[in-house]
One Martini backbone bead per residue (centre of mass of N, CA, C, O) as a GRO file, in nm:
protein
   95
    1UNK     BB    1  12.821  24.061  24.600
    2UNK     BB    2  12.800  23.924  24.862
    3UNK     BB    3  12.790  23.673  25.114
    4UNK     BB    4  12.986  23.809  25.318
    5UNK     BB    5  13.229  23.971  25.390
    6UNK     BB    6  13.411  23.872  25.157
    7UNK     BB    7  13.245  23.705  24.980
    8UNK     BB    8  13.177  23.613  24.657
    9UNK     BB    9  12.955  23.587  24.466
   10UNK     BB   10  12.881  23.397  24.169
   11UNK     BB   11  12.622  23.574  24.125
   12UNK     BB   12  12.449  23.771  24.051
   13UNK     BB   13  12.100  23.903  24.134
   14UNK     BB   14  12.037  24.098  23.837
   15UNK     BB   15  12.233  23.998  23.588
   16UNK     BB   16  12.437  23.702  23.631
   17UNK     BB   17  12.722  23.767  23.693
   18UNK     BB   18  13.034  23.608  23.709
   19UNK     BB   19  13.193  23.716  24.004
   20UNK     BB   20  13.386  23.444  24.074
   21UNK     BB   21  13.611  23.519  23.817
   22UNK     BB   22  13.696  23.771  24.002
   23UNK     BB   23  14.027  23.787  24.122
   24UNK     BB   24  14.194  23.971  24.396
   25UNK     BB   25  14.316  23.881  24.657
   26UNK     BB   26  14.563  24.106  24.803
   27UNK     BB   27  14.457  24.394  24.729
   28UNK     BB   28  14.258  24.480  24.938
   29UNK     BB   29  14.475  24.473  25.178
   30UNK     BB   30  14.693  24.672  25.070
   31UNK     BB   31  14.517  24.922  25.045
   32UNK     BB   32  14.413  24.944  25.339
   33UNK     BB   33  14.718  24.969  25.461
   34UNK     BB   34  14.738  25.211  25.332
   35UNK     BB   35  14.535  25.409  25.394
   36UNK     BB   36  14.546  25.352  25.756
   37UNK     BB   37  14.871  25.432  25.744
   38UNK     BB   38  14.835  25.735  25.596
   39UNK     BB   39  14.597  25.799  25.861
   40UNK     BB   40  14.787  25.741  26.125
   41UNK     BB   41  14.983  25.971  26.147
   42UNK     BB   42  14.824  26.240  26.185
   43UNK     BB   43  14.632  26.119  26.410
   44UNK     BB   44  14.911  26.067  26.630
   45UNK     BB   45  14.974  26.369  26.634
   46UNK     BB   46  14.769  26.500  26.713
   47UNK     BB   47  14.653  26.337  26.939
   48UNK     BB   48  14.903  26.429  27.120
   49UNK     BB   49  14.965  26.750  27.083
   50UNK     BB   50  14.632  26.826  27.188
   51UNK     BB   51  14.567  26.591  27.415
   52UNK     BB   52  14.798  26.456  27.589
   53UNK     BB   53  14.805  26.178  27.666
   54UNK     BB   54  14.850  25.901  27.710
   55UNK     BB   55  14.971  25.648  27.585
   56UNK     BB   56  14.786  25.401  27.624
   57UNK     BB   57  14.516  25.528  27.567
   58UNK     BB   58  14.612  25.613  27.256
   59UNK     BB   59  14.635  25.326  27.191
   60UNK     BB   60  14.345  25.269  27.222
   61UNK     BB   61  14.210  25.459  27.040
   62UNK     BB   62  14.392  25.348  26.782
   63UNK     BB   63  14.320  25.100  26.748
   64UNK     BB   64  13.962  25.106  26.745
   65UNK     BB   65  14.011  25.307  26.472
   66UNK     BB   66  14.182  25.079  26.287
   67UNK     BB   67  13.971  24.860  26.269
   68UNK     BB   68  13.764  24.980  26.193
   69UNK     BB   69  13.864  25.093  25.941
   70UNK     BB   70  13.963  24.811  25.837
   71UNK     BB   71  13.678  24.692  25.833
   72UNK     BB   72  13.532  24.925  25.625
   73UNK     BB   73  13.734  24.913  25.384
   74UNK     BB   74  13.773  24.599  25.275
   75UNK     BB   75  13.469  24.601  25.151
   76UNK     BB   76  13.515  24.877  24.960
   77UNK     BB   77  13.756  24.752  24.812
   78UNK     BB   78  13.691  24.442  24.729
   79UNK     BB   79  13.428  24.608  24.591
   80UNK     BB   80  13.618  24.789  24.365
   81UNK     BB   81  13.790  24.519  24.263
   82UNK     BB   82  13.566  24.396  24.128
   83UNK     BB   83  13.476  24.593  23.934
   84UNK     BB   84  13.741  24.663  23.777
   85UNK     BB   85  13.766  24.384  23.662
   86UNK     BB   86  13.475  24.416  23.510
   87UNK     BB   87  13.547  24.619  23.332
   88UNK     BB   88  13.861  24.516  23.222
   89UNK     BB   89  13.814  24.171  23.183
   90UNK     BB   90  13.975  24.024  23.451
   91UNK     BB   91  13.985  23.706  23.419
   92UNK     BB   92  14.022  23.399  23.543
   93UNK     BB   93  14.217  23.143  23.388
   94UNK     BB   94  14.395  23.034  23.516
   95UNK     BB   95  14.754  22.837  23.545
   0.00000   0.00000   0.00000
């Protein structure tokens, strides 16, 4: 489905379908933010509750936890809305 991180490919490499016509912009950056802002709060929580770290250091490791989930999850969210608009058959128009 993708051609590099982030790159939809023009066309299956199955099917034929032509993957670049469907357009999903901003979608899957939102959603990303949403569940990992969603994520972010009981773990910064229980993370000082319970093992009461330095603050820079619980900012060190909720850093390293929040890119990589944002870096894992927004190629799983953008196949995912590229599946959605395949499936009801959403594809861009031109302006």
């Amino acid at each position: 489905m993708f051609t590099g991180y982030l790159a939809v490919s023009h066309r299956c490499a199955i099917c034929q379908e032509p993957l670049s016509d469907y357009k999903t912009a901003d979608l899957p950056a939102l959603f990303t933010i949403l569940v990992v802002g969603i994520l972010l709060v009981p773990v910064l929580w229980v993370g000082f509750a319970v093992f009461r770290p330095d603050p820079l250091v619980l900012f060190g490791y909720i850093g390293v936890f929040m890119v990589t989930l944002t870096l894992v999850m927004l190629r799983l969210v953008k196949g995912a809305n590229v599946g959605y608009f395949w499936a009801i058959d959403e594809k861009d128009r031109g302006a």
